[in-house]
N, C-alpha and C positions, 0 to 999 in steps of 0.2 A: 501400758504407757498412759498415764495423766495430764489431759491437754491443760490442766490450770496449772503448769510449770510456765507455760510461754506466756501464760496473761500479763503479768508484771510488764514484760517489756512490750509487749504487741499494744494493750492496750493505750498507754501514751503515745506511741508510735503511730497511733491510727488518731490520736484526738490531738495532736498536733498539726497535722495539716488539716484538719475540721475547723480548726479554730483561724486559723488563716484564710481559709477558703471560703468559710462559711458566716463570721460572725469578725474580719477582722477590722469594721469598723462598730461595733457594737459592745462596748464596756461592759457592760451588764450581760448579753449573752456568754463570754468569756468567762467572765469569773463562776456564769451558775455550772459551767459544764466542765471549768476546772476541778473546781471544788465537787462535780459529783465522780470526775474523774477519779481524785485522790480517794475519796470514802470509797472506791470501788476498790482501790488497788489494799486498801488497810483491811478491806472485808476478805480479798484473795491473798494475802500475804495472811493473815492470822490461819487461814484456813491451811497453807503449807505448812507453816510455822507447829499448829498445832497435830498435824499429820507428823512431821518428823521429829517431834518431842519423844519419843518410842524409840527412835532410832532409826527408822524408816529413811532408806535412800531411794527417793525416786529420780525416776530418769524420763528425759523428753528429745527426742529423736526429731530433728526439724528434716522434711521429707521421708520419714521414716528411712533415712540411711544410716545402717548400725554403725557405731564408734569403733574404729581408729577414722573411718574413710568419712563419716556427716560429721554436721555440725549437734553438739547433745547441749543440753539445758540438764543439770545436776541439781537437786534440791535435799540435802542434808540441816543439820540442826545450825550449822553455820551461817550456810548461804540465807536459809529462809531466816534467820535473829533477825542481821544485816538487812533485809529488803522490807523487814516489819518496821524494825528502826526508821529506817529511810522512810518508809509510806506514813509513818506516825509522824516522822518529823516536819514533812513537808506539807502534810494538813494545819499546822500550827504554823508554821511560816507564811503558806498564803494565805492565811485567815487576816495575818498581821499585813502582808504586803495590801488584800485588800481594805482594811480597816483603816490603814496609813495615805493610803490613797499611791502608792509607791507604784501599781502596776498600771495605772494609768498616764504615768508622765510616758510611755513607750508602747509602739502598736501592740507591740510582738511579744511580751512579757509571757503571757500564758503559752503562748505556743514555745515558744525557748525554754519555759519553765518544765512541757511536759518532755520535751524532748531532751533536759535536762534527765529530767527520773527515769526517760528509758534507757541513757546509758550508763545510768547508777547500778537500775536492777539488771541491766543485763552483767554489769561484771561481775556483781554476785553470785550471777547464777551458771553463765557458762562454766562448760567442762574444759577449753578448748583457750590454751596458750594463745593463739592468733586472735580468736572471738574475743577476747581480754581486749589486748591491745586495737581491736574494732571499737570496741565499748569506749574504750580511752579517749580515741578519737571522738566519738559523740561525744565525751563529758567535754573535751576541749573546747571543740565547737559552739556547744549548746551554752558552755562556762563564761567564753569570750562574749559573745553575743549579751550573755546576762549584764556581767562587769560594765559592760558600754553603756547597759540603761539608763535610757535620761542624760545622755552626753556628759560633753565637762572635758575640756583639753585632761585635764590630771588625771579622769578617769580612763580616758582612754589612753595615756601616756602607763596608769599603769596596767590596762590589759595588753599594750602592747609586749611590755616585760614578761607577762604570764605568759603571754604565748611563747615567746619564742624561747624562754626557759623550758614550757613542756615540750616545742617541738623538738627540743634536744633529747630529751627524754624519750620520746618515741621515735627519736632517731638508732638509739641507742637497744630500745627493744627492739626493732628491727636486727639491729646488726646479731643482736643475743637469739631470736628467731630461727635468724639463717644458721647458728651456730646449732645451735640445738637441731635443727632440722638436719644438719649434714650429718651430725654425730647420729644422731636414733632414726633417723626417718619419719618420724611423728612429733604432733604438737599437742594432742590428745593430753590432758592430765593425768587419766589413769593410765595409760598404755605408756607414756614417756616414762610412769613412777617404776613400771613393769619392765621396759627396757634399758632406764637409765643403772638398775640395780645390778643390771649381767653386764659392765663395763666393768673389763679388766682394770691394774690398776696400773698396769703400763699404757693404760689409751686414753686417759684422762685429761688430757692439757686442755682438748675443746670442750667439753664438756664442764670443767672448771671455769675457763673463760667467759662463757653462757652463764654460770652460775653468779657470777662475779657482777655482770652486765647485767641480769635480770635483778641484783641485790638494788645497784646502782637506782635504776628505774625507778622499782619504788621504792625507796630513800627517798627519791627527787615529790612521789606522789605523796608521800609521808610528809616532808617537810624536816627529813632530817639533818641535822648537823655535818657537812657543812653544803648541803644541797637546799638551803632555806631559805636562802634571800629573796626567791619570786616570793613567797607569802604576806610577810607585813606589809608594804606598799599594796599587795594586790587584794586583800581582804580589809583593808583598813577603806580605801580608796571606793570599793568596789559596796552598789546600795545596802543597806541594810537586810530587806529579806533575803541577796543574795551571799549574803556574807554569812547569814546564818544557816542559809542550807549547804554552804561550801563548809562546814562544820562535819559533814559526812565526807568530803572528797578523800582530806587526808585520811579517813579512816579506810578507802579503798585501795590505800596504799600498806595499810597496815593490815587490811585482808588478804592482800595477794604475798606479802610477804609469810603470813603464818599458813595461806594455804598451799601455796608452790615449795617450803621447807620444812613442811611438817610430811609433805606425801612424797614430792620428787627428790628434792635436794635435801632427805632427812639427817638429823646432826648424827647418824648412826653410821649413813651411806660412807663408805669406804672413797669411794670416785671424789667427793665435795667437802672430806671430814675437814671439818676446823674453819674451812672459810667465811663462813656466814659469824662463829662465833667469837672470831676474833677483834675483828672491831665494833660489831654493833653493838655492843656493848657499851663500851667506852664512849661510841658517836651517839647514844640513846644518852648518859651522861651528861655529855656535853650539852645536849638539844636543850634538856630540862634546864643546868643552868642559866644559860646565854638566856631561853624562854622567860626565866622567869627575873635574870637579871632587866629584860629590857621592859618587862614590865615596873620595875621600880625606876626603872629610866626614862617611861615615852613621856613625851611633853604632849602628848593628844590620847583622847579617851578610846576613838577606835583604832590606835597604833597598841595603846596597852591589852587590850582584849587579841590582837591580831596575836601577839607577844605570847600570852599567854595559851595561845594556840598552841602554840608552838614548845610551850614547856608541856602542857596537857600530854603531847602529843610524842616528848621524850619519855615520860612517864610512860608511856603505852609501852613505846620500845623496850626499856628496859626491863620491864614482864616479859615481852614478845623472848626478846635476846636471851632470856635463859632456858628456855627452848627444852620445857618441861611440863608435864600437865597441869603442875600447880601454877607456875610462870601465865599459860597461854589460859584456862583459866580467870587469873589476877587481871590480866591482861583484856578477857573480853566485857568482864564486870567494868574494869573504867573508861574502855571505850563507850559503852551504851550512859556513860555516865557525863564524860569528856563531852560528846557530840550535844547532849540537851544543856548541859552548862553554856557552852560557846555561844550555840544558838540562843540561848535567853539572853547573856552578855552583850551581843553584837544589834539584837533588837533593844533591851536597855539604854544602849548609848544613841540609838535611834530620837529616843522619846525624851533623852536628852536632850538631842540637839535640837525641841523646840523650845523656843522663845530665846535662845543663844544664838551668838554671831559666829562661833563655831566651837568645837570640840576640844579648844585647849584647855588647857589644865589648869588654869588661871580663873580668880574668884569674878564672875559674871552674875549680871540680874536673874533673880530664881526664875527658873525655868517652870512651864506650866507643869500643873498638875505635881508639880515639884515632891510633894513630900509621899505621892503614893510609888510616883517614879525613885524616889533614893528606897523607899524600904523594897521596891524588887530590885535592884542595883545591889540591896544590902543583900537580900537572899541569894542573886547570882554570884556574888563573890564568895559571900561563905561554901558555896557549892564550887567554885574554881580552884578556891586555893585548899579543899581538903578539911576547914575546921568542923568538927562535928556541930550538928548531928548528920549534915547532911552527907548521901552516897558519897561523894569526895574522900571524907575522911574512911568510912570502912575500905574504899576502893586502893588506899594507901596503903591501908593496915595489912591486906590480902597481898600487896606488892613487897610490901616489908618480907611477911612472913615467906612469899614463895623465895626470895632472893639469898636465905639463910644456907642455901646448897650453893650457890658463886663463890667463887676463890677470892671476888672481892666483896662479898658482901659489907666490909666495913665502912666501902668506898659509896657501893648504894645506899647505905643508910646515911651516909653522911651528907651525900650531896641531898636525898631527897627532904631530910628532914630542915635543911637550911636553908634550900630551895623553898620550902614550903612558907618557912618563918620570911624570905625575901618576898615572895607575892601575897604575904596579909600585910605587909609594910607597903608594899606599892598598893595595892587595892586601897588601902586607908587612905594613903594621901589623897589619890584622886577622889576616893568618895568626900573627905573634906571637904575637899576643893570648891567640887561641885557643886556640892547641895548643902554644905554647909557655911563656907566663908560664904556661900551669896544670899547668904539671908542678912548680911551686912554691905549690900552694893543695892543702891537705889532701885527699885520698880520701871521699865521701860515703862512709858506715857502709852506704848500700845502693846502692852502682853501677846505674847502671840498665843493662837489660840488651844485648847486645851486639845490632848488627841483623844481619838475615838474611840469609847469603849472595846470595838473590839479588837483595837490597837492590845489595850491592857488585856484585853481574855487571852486573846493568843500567847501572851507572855506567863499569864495565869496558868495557863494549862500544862507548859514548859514546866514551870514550877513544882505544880501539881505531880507532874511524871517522875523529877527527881525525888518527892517526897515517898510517890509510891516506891520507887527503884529502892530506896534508904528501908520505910518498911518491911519490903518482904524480900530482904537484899540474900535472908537464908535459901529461900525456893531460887532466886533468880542465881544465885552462886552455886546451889548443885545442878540447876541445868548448864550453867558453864562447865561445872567438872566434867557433866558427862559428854558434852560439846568437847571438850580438851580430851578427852577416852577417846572419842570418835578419829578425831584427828591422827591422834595415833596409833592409832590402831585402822588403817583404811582399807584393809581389806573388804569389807562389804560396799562400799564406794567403789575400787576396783573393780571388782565383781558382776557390779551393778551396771557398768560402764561398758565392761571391755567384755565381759563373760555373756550375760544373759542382758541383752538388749529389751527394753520397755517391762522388767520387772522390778516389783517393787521389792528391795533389799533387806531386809531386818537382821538385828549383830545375831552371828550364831549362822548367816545365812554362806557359808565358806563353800558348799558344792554349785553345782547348776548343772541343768538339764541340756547336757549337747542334742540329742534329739530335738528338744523343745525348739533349739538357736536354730538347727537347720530347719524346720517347719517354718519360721518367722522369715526365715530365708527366701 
């Protein structure tokens, strides 16, 4: 057993009330101990990341009580992508928040901010249906608190919305919880995938039910059609650095979706067959258009980026929803792709909004630093809507090609590729708008003033990452494939879980040692 399973979440867990207790009137103590925070967790995340590149499932036993009865901490090629993304991402965001000066208008930023990333990495990393829905919890908490930053009736009018749209949502996993729990007696991932398979098909009503309720949930965490209305108010509204690390949330909805019906509720299981793929599909559809309709529609810079989340984020679906290796695959290529887009976009419209009276859409005095800020605006959009060269476009092409096995394939190619031509028409206008009709609107008498270089690195580096993702998009696409093998194939995650408690797992590894389980005993 590998105690650098737990560090992801332990360690913000512990440097959030440090930062409270210790330094919560001292700006400057906060951010050095934030930021060596995060380089700590990108140093422990690459290290799992790179351990389970092989195939390797290790397992983390919290009190050393084996799974079905502890709590376990899972680290396969999945969980550890997901927690590297997240540590990478949020090194770049609070470079920005501090560079902007954003985590200063609010005591409690960093400590919200780390207590943020510990219930990002813990939903990645649990084995453990209920510890999910714990983690949830933290991100709500930690999410609401962020949104608030820096007051503002509107801001808080709309975390008011967020919340109580999620607390439905964890109202809801609950009720799917208790179901799941009367039918199998476990909440365990591998042991419920182990159980949920020997349900006859005369016993199935609860179990469907569950299935149906847990689809709901994360839909709702996803942002999908028609469970989407808390997101544009809540991510337009809500500051810029935290708008950009909320660029991961939805994708925790689109984790738990590919990891709960790739292992428990697989499109193969007899008990759950067809449920999951009959409307996600069609609701993945709709996401992308409405997304990327309302992006040709906002009359505000951060409503069209919210917007466009939101198509991103149907695009994911509809990979996810064909519930194939090439699909989930396609699928994990434009999440890592979607996530550093949003995040550059949402800080973009930031750097916007200096020297403007606000964020319409409407020709305004140039804004500082005007012309270095429209050409990353220019590079964020081309990376949104898909035109080459950047990740966007290959990440299409991969969704195209896996969807050629759908019975409507003509319907996915049709909407995606219109969809696609809608959001570089809405991108344009607003990039006109902005940076270009206002080079014909008078100079304000007092320019506000230029932001801070490392305002622009942090956005640089964003950049940067998409470019790499685009270059070696061949390597990062067959660790996907073999990430989508994994998936499907979980027996050695089972194994690993439920069989042989604190070993490390490698594919091929299908026996295990009952003598060795009973010594450990």
């Amino acid at each position: 057993m590998t105690h650098w399973i737990v560090a992801p979440v332990i360690l913000p867990a512990m440097l959030a009330p440090f930062i409270v207790l210790a330094a919560r009137y001292h700006i400057g103590i906060q951010r050095v101990f934030s930021v060596a925070g995060v380089l700590a967790l990108i140093a422990v995340a690459a290290g799992l990341a790179w351990q389970a590149s092989d195939g390797t499932v290790a397992l983390y036993r919290l009190g050393d009580w084996a799974a079905p009865f502890g709590i376990v901490l899972v680290a396969d090629r999945l969980s550890t992508m997901m927690v590297l993304l997240t540590a990478v991402l949020a090194l770049f965001v609070l470079l920005y928040a501090i560079g902007s000066g954003w985590d200063d208008r609010g005591r409690h930023f960093h400590a919200l901010y780390q207590f943020q990333l510990m219930g990002i990495m813990g939903a990645f990393l649990t084995g453990d249906l209920f510890n999910l829905f714990v983690f949830f919890e933290v991100l709500l908490i930690a999410s609401y608190g962020l949104m608030i930053h820096a007051g503002g009736n509107v801001r808080l009018r709309a975390g008011v919305q967020y919340v109580l749209f999620n607390l439905l949502g964890s109202t809801l996993f609950l009720f799917a919880l208790g179901a799941i729990y009367a039918e199998t007696g476990t909440l365990n991932m591998a042991d419920l995938a182990q159980r949920v398979a020997l349900i006859g098909p005369d016993a199935t009503v609860g179990i469907r039910l569950a299935s149906v309720l847990l689809l709901m949930v994360f839909a709702i965490k996803a942002a999908l059609v028609p469970l989407h209305f808390w997101l544009p108010s809540s991510y337009a509204e809500a500051p810029a650095p935290v708008a950009a690390l909320f660029a991961i949330m939805t994708k925790v909805g689109a984790y738990a979706i590919i990891r709960v019906y790739t292992m428990i509720f697989s499109p193969e299981l007899e008990a759950t067959a067809g449920l999951h793929g009959a409307w996600l599909l069609p609701a993945a559809l709709v996401s992308l258009a409405i997304g990327m309709i309302g992006v040709l529609g906002a009359r505000k810079l951060d409503r069209l980026v919210a917007f466009s989340v939101i198509g991103s984020m149907g695009m994911v679906m509809i990979a996810i929803s064909l519930f194939t290796p090439d699909g989930i695959a396609a699928a994990l290529y434009y999440i890592v792709h979607s996530t550093l887009a949003a995040a550059t976009l949402f800080l973009v419209a930031d750097l916007a909004r200096a020297g403007r009276a606000n964020l319409w859409l409407s020709a305004q005095a140039p804004v500082a630093g005007a012309a270095l800020t429209a050409g990353l605006f220019f590079a964020g959009a081309i990376a949104m809507t898909g035109l080459p060269p950047l990740s966007g476009f290959l990440g299409k092409l991969m969704i195209l090609r896996a969807s050629f096995t759908s019975d409507i394939a003509a319907w996915v190619w049709a909407v995606i590729l219109i969809s696609s031509l809608i959001s570089v028409v809405g991108f344009a206008r607003a990039g006109s708008v902005v940076f270009w009709k206002a080079q014909s609107v008078d100079r304000t008498d007092h320019p506000a003033e230029r932001p801070a270089p490392l305002a622009y690195a942090a956005i640089g580096g964003l950049l940067a990452l998409l470019v790499l993702h685009t270059v070696f998009a061949g390597p990062m696409h067959r660790y996907m494939i073999a990430t989508s093998a994994q998936l499907f194939a979980p027996e050695p995650y089972i194994s690993t879980v439920v069989n042989t408690p604190g070993k490390l797992s490698k594919p091929g590894d299908g026996a295990y040692d009952d003598s060795k389980q009973k010594e450990d005993h």
